[in-house]
C-alpha positions in Angstrom: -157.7 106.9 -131.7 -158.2 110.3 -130.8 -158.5 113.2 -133.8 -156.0 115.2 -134.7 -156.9 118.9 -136.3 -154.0 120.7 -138.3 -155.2 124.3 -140.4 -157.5 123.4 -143.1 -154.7 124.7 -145.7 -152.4 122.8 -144.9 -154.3 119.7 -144.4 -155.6 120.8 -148.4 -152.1 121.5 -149.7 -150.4 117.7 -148.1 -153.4 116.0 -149.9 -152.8 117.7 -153.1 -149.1 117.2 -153.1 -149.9 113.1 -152.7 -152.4 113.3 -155.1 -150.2 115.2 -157.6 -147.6 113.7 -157.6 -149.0 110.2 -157.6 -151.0 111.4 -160.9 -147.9 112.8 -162.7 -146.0 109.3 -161.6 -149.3 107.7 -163.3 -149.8 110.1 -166.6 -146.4 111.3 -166.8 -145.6 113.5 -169.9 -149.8 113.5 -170.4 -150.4 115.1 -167.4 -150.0 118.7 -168.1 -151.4 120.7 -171.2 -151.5 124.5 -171.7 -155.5 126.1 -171.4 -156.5 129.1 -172.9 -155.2 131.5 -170.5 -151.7 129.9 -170.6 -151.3 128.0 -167.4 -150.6 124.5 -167.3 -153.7 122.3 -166.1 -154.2 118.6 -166.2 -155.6 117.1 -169.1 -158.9 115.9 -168.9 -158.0 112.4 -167.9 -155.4 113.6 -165.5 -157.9 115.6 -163.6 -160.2 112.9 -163.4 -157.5 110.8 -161.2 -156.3 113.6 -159.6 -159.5 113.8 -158.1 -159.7 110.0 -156.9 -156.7 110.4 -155.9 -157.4 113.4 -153.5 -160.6 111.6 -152.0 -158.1 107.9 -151.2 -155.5 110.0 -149.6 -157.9 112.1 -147.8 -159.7 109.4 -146.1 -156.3 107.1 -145.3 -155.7 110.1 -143.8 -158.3 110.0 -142.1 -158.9 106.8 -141.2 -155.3 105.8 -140.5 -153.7 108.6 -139.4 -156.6 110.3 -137.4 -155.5 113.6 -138.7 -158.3 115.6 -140.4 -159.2 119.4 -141.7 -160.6 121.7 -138.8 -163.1 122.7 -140.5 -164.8 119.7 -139.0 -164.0 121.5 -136.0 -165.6 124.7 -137.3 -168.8 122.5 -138.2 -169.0 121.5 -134.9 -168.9 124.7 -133.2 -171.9 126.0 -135.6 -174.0 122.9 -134.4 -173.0 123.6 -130.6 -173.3 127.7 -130.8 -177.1 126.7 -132.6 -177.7 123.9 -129.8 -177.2 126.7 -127.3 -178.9 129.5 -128.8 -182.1 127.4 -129.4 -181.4 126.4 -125.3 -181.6 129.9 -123.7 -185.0 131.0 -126.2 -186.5 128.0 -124.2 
């Protein structure tokens, strides 16, 4: 299966929508709590999932869909651009 690169952003934001709302489905009325600077975070636990969350649906993603973040593309291009570079000072 060939690779399919969409914008890094809005590869970020479809993997955080999964993740959050599979973690408010999961925590429900304990996912949320209020921080100092009154905005709503998740609570500790929360976060915690949130995060394994994030990493499963980024790599089904991945590995089932084929579609991944370009800045694997980006990476890529630094490793070529260097490749070439240290090519012409020989």
């Amino acid at each position: 299966m060939s690779k399919i690169y969409i914008e890094n952003s809005t590869f970020m934001e479809y993997i955080d929508e999964l993740a959050t709302q599979i973690t408010e489905m999961n925590f429900g009325a304990d996912t949320w709590e209020e921080n100092q600077m009154n905005t709503m975070v998740f609570t500790d636990e929360a976060q915690d999932y949130y995060n394994e969350m994030y990493d499963e649906y980024e790599t089904l993603t991945n590995n089932m869909l084929g579609v991944y973040s370009n800045t694997e593309l980006d990476s890529l291009e630094d490793v070529a651009k260097k490749y070439r570079e240290l090519k012409l000072k020989k």
